[in-house]
LUMMARKE-332584 format. One record per residue (C-alpha): residue number from 1; chain; x, y, z. Coordinates in pm, 1 decimal, decimal comma, padded with zeros to 6 digits. Layout:
residues N
   seq   mol         xx         yy         zz
   NUM     A          X          Y          Z
...
//
This chain:
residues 322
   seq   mol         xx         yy         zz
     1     A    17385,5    14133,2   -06175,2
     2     A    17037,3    14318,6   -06249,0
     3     A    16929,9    14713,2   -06109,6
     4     A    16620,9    14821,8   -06189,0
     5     A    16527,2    15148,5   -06099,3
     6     A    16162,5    15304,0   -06169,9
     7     A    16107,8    15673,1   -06054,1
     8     A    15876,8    16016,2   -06074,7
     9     A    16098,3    16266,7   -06254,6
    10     A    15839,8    16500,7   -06271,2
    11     A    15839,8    16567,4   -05868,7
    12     A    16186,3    16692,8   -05861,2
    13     A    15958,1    16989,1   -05930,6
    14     A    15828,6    16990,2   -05594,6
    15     A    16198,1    16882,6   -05426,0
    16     A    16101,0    16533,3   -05433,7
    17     A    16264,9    16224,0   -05489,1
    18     A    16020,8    15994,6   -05528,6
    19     A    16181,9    15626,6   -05647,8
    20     A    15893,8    15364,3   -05688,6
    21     A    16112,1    15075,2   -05724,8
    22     A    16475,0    14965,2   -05646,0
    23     A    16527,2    14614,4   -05745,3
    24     A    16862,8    14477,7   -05698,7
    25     A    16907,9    14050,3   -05770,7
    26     A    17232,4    13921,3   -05662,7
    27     A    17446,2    14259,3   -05575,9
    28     A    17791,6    14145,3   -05462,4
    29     A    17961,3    14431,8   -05186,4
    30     A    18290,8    14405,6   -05080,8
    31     A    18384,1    14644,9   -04745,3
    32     A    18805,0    14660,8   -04765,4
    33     A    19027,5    14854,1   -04460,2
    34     A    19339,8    14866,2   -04556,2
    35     A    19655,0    14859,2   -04303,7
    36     A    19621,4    15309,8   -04339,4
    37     A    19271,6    15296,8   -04205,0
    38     A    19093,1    15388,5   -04543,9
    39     A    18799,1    15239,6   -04660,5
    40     A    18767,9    15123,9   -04983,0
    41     A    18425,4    15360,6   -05041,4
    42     A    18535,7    15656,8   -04858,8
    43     A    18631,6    15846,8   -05188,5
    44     A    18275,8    15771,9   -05245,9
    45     A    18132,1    15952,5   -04924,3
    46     A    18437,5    16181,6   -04922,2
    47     A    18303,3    16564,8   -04723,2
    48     A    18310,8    16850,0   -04905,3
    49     A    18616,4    17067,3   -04870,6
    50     A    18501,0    17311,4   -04556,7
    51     A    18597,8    17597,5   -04773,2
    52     A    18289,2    17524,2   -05003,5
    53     A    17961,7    17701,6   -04872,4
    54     A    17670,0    17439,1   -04926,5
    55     A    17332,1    17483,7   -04898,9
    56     A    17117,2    17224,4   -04625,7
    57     A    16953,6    16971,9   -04835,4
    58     A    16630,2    16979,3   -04753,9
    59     A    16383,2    16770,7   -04986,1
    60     A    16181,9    16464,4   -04942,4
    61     A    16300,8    16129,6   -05063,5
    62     A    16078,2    15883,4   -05078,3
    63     A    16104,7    15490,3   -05151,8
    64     A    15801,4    15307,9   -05205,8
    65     A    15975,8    14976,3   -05255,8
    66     A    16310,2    14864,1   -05244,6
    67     A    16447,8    14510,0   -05281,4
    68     A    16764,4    14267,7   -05262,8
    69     A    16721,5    13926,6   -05382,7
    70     A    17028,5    13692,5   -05289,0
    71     A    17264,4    13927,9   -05189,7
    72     A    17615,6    13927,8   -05079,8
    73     A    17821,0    14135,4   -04865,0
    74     A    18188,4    14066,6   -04747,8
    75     A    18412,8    14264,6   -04442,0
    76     A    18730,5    14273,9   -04414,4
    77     A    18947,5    14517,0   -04159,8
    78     A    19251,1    14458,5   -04185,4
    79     A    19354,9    14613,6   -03853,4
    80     A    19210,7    14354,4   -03636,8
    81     A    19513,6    14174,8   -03528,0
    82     A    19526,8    13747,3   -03634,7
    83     A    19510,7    13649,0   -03276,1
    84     A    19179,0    13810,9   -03272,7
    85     A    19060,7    13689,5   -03615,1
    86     A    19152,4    13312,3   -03514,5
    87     A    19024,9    13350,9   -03153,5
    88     A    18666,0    13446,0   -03260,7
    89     A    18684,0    13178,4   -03503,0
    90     A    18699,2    12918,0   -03338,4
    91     A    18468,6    13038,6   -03120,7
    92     A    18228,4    13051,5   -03397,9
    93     A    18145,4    13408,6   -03307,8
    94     A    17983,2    13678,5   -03533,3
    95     A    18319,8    13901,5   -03616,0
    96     A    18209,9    14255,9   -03794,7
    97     A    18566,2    14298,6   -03877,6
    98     A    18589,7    13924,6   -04126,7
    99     A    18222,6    13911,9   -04249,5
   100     A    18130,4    13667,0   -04524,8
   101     A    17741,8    13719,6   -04581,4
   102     A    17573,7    13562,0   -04828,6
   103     A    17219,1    13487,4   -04943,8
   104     A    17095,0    13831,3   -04840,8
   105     A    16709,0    13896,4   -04900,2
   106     A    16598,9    14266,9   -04792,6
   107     A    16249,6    14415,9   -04855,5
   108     A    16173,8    14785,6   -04760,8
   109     A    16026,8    15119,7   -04797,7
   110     A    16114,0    15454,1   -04630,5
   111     A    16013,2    15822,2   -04613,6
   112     A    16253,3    16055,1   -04530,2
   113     A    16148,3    16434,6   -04502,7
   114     A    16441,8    16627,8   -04477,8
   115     A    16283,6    17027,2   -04363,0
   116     A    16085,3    16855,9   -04089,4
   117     A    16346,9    16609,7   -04023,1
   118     A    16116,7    16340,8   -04001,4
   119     A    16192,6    15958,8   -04080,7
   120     A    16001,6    15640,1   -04107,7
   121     A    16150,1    15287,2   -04268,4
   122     A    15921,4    14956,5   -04300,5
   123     A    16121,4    14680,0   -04290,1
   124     A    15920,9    14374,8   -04436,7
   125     A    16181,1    14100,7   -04435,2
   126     A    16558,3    14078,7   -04402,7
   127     A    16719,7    13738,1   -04411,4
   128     A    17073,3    13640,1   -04436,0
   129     A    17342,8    13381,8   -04419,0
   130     A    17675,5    13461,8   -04224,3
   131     A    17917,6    13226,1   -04305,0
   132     A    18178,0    13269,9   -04109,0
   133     A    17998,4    13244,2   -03744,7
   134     A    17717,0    13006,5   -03931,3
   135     A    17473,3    13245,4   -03769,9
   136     A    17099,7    13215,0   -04029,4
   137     A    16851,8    13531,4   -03997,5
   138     A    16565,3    13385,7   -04134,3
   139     A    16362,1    13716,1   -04102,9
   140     A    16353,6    14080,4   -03892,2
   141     A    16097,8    14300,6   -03997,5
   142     A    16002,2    14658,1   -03784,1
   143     A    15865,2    14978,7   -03840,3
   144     A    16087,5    15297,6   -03756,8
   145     A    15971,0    15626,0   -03688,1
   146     A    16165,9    15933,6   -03588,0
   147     A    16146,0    16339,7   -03565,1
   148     A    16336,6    16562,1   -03338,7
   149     A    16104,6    16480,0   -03034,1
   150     A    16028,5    16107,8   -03058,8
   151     A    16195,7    15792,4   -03154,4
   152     A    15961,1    15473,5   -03211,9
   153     A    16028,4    15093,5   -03261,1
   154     A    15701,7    14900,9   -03314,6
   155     A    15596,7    14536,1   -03431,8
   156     A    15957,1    14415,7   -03485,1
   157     A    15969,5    14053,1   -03488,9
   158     A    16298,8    13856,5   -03551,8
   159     A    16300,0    13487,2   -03647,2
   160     A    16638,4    13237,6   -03649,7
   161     A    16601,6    12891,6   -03677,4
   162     A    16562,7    12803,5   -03330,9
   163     A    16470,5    13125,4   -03197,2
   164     A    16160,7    13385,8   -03209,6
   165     A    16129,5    13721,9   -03059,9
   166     A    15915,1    14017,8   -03057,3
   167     A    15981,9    14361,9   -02943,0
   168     A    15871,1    14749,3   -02913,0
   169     A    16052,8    15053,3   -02851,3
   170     A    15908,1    15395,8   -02781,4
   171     A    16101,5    15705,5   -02660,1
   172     A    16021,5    16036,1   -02609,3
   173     A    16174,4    16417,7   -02554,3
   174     A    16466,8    16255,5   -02729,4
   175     A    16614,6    16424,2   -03054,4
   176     A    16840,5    16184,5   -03153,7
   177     A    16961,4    16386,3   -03466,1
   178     A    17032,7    16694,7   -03239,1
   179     A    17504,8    16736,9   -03240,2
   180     A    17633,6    16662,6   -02945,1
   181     A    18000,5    16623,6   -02804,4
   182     A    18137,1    16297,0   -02713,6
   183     A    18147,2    16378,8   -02350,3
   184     A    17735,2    16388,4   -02351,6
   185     A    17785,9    16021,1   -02377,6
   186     A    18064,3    15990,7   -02104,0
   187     A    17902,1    15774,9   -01815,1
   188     A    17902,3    16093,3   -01589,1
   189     A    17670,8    16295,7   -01864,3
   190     A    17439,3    16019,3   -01922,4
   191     A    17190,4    16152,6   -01670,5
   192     A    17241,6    16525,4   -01748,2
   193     A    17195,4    16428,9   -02171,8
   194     A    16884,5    16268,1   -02141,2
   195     A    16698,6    16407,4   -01845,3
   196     A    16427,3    16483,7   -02024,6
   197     A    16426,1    16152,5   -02195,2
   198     A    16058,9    15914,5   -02097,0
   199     A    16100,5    15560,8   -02260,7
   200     A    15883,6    15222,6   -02248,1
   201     A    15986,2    14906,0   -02419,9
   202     A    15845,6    14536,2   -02429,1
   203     A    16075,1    14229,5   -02526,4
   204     A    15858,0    13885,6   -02540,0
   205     A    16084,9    13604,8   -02644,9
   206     A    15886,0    13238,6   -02704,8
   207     A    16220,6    13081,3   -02792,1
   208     A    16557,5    13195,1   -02699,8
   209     A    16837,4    12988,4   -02839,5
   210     A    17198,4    13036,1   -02588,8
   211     A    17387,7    12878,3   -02851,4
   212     A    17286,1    13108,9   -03161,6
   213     A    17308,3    13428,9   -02862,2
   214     A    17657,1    13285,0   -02759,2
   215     A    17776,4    13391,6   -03174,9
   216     A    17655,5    13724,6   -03119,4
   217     A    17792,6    13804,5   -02764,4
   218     A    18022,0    13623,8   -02490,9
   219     A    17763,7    13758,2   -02224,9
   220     A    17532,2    13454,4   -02274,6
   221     A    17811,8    13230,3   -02237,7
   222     A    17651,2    13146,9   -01903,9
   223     A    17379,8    13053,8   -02041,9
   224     A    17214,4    12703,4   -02217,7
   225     A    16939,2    12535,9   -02401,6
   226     A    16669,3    12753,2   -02512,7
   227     A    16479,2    13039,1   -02310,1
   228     A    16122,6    13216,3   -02321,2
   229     A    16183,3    13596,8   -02181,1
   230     A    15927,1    13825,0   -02123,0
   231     A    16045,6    14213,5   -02005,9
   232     A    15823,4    14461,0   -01974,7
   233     A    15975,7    14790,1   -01901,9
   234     A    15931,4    15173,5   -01863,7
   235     A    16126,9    15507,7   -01708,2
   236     A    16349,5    15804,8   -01706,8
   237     A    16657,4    15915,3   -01612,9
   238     A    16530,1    15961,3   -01248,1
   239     A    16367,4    15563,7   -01250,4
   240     A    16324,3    15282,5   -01433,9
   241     A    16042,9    15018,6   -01329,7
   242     A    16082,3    14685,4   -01415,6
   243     A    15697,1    14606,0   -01507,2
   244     A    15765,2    14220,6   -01530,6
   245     A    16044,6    14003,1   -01625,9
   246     A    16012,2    13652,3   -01641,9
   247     A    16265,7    13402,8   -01771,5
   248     A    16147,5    13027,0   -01838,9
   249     A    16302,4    12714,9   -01919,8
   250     A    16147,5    12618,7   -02296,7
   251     A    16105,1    12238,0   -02288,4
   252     A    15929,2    12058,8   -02589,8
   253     A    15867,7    11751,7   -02354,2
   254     A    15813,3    11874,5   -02039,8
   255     A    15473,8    12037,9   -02003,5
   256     A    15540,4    12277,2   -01748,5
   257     A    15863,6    12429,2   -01828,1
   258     A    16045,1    12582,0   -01510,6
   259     A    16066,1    12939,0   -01428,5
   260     A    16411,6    13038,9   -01372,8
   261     A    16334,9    13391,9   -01272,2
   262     A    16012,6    13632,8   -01213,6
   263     A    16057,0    13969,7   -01086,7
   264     A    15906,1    14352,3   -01076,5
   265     A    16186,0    14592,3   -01003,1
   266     A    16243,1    14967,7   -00964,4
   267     A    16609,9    15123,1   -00978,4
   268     A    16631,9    15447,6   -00868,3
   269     A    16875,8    15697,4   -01117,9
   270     A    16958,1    15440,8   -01387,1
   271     A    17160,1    15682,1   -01556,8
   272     A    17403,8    15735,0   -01267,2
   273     A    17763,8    15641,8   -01250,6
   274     A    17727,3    15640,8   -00890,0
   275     A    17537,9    15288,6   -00695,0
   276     A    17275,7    15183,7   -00794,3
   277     A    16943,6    15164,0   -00558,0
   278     A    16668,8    14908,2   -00623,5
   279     A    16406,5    14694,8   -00488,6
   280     A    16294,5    14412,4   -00665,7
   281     A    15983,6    14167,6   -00564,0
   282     A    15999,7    13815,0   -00657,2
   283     A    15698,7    13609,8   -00824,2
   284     A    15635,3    13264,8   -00742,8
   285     A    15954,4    13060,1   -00851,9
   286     A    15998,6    12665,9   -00914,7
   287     A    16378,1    12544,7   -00938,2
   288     A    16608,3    12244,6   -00901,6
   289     A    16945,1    12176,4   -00950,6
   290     A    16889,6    11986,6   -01304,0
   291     A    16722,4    12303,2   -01349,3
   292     A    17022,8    12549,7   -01277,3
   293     A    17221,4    12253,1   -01498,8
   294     A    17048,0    12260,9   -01785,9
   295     A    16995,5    12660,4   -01879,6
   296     A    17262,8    12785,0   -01688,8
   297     A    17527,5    12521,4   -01690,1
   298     A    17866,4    12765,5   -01648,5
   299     A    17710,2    12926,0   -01362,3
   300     A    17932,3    12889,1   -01036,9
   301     A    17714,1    12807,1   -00773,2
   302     A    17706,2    12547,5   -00461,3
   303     A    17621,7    12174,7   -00495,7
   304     A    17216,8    12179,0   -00479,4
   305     A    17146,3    11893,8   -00611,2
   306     A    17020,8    11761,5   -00231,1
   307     A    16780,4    11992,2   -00222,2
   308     A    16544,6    11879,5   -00470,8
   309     A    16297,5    12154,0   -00601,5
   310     A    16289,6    12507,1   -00452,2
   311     A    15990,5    12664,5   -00455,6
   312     A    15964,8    13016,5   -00361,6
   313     A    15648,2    13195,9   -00350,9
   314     A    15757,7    13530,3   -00289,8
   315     A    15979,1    13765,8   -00180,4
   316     A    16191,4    14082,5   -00155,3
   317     A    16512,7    14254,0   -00226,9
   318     A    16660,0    14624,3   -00142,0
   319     A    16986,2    14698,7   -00240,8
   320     A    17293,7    14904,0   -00361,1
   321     A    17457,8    14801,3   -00700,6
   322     A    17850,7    14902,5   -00738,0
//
């Protein structure tokens, strides 16, 4: 309905693109695939003809501030077959191929310095309604920075209605805008493509909510009622060490909330397609069968409900993983 669009002509002198403001209130995007596999925009980001010699763009664009105010954005692929369409929803799952977003609400600014290929975005809010699943962002907000050497994820925070996470990402001797072939990525490359690669990440969840995770993926089907997760993590292709993982029960009654799982771990060649080796040594643990119930309640396991509480204070695990 409204662009507004405030820039410095006057550093094009200096190959720069410097826009100061992007302002867009209620843009409306619709994302078609038709039954031939074209997109509705790809005349729009057609390639030029490989018998036209280009020159490497190489300038610095910068955005200072760029905004979407009640937004919406629909998907439709049209080569996702019906049985898939109806499965996921009435599963109420988040489907990328029928996506109906609406009330979209995106503040940013970004650097991007094409000659030194260097790259930084500051995402300040981005909220959103999916229709479709019913899945609510109420906010994720990170800052991004990447050259050919180092890749960095810090302060994100991401905020749902029922859930509230926080996590950091830092990688280096990783050029993640360097060509490769598809096979680099082929299970039995993984270790040989990123060899070099040294990475350390930290996921601290307060709230976890299995029923907004179970839109996203079918993996936390197992799971139920809300979570606190805390991972601490660092490695290389050769090991990665498991600083601390803890998993608790969140329980707005109860004052002390179960812990479902605490571990340090090291597994040897992550990267491997081969078995896994690790070791993991367990914190002290308090469970019961209400407890397995509650936040796991499509786990398979044995009647325990005779046993009461299990308490374990600690212990240790070597093993192979297939």
């Amino acid at each position: 309905r409204e662009l507004t669009l405030v820039y410095e002509l006057q550093m094009v002198i200096v190959r720069r693109i410097a826009l100061n403001r992007v302002y867009l209130a209620e843009p409306r995007i619709a994302l078609l695939r038709s039954a031939d596999s074209s997109w509705n925009f790809a005349h729009i980001l057609k390639a030029p003809s490989p018998n036209v010699q280009t020159k490497p763009f190489k300038w610095t664009i910068s955005v200072r501030e760029f905004t979407v105010e009640r937004g919406s954005l629909a998907v439709i692929d049209s080569l996702q077959s019906t049985s898939d369409v109806l499965r996921l929803a009435s599963q109420n799952r988040l489907n990328s191929a029928r996506l109906n977003i609406t009330d979209l609400n995106i503040g940013l600014s970004s650097n991007i310095n094409l000659k030194k290929q260097e790259y930084t975005l500051s995402l300040r809010q981005c909220a959103l309604h999916e229709e479709n699943s019913g899945l609510k962002l109420e906010n994720l907000a990170f800052f991004a920075y990447a050259d050919t050497n180092r890749v960095e994820v810090n302060n994100l925070v991401l905020k749902t209605p029922a859930s509230h996470a926080r996590a950091r990402l830092i990688a280096d001797h990783i050029n993640i805008f360097k060509p490769r072939a598809t096979s680099a990525f082929h299970p039995d490359s993984l270790e040989k493509t990123f060899a070099e690669t040294y990475a350390q990440s930290a996921f601290h969840a307060d709230s976890l909510n299995a029923y907004e995770l179970q839109r996203i993926t079918p993996l936390a089907d197992i799971l139920g009622d809300r979570l606190a997760v805390k991972l601490d993590a660092y490695g290389n292709a050769t090991a990665l060490v498991i600083k601390r993982l803890d998993i608790k029960g969140v329980d707005e009654i109860e004052k002390t909330a179960p812990t479902l799982l605490s571990l340090d771990a090291t597994i040897t060649r992550p990267l491997t397609s081969d078995a896994l080796q690790y070791t993991a040594h367990f914190n002290p643990m308090r469970l019961s069968a209400a407890d397995i119930r509650k936040y796991a309640p499509r786990l398979v396991v044995p009647d325990l409900s005779g046993l009461g509480t299990v308490v374990l204070e600690k212990g240790a695990l070597e093993g192979t993983m297939q």
